[in-house]
C-alpha positions in Angstrom: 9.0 0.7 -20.0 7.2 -1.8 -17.8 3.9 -1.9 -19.8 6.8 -3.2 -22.3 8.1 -5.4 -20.1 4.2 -6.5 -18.8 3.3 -7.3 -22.5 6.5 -9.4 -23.0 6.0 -12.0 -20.3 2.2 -12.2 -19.7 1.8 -12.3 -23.3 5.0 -13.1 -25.0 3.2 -14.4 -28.3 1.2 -11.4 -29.1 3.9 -9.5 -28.4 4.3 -8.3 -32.0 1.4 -7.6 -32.3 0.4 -5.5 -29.4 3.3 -2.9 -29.6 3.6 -1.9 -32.8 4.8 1.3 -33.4 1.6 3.5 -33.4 1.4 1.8 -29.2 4.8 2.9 -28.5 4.7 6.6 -30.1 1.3 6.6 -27.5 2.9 5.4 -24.4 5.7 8.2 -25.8 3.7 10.8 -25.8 1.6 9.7 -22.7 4.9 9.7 -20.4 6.3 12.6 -21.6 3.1 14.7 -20.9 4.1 18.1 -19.0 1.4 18.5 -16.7 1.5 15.5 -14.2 -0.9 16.9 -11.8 -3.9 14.5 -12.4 -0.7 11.7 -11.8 0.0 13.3 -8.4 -3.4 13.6 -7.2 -4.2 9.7 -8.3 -0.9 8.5 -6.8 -2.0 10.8 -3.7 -5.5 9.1 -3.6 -4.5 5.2 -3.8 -1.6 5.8 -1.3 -4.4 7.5 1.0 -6.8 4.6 0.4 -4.4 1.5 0.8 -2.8 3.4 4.1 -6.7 3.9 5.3 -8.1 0.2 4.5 -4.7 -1.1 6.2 -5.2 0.9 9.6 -9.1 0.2 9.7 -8.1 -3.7 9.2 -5.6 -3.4 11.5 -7.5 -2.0 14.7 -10.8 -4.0 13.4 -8.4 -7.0 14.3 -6.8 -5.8 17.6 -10.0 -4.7 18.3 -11.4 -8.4 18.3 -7.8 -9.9 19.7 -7.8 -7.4 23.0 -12.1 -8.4 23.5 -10.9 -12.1 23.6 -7.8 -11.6 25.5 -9.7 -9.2 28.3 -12.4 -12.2 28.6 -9.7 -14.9 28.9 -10.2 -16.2 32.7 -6.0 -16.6 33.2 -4.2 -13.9 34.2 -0.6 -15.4 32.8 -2.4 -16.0 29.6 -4.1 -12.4 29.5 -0.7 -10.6 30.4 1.1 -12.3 27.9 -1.3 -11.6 24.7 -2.3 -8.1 25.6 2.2 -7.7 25.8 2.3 -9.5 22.8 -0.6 -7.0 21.2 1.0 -4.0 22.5 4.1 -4.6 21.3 2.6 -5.4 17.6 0.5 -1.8 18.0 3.5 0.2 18.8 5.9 -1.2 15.6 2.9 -0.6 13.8 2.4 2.8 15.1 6.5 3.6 15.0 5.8 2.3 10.9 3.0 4.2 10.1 4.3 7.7 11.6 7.7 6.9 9.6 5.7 6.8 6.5 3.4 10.1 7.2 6.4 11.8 7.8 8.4 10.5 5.0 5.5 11.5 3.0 5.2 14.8 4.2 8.8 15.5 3.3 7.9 14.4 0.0 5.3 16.5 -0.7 7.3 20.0 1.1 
């Protein structure tokens, strides 16, 4: 049980007296529910959410990295950063489809 686990080594000297019995027959009864689909849909929602913030941080920075390479005045320097960005964008893009499409198989 990792709220187990959490309780023992963030607070190891209430320990005692935060899982007594009562706690554990909740968490019990909490894990072993049968209908998960509030679980699914959260789970769903915070993988969604962390995946959109990630990509909107993501091109918000290339965004600003490609404006200051395209004004940079040296041609060497500008071909190597804007190499150097795309390179970065298409990992980044090869990662991201991996996960859609992992997650899609997931859900099927």
């Amino acid at each position: 049980m990792a709220f187990d686990r959490y309780i023992a080594i963030c607070h190891p000297l209430v320990y005692h007296a935060i899982m007594t019995k009562s706690t554990v027959k909740y968490i019990l009864m909490m894990t072993c529910a049968k209908d998960i689909t509030i679980n699914n849909i959260y789970g769903l929602f915070i993988s969604g959410f962390y995946h959109g913030v990630c990509l909107f941080s993501i091109v918000f920075s290339y965004t600003f990295i490609l404006i200051v390479c395209l004004r940079n005045k040296d041609p060497d320097a500008r071909s190597k950063a804007l190499s150097t960005c795309v390179t970065h964008f298409l990992v980044f893009m090869h990662h991201l489809m991996a996960t859609l499409s992992h997650l899609g198989l997931q859900v099927n």
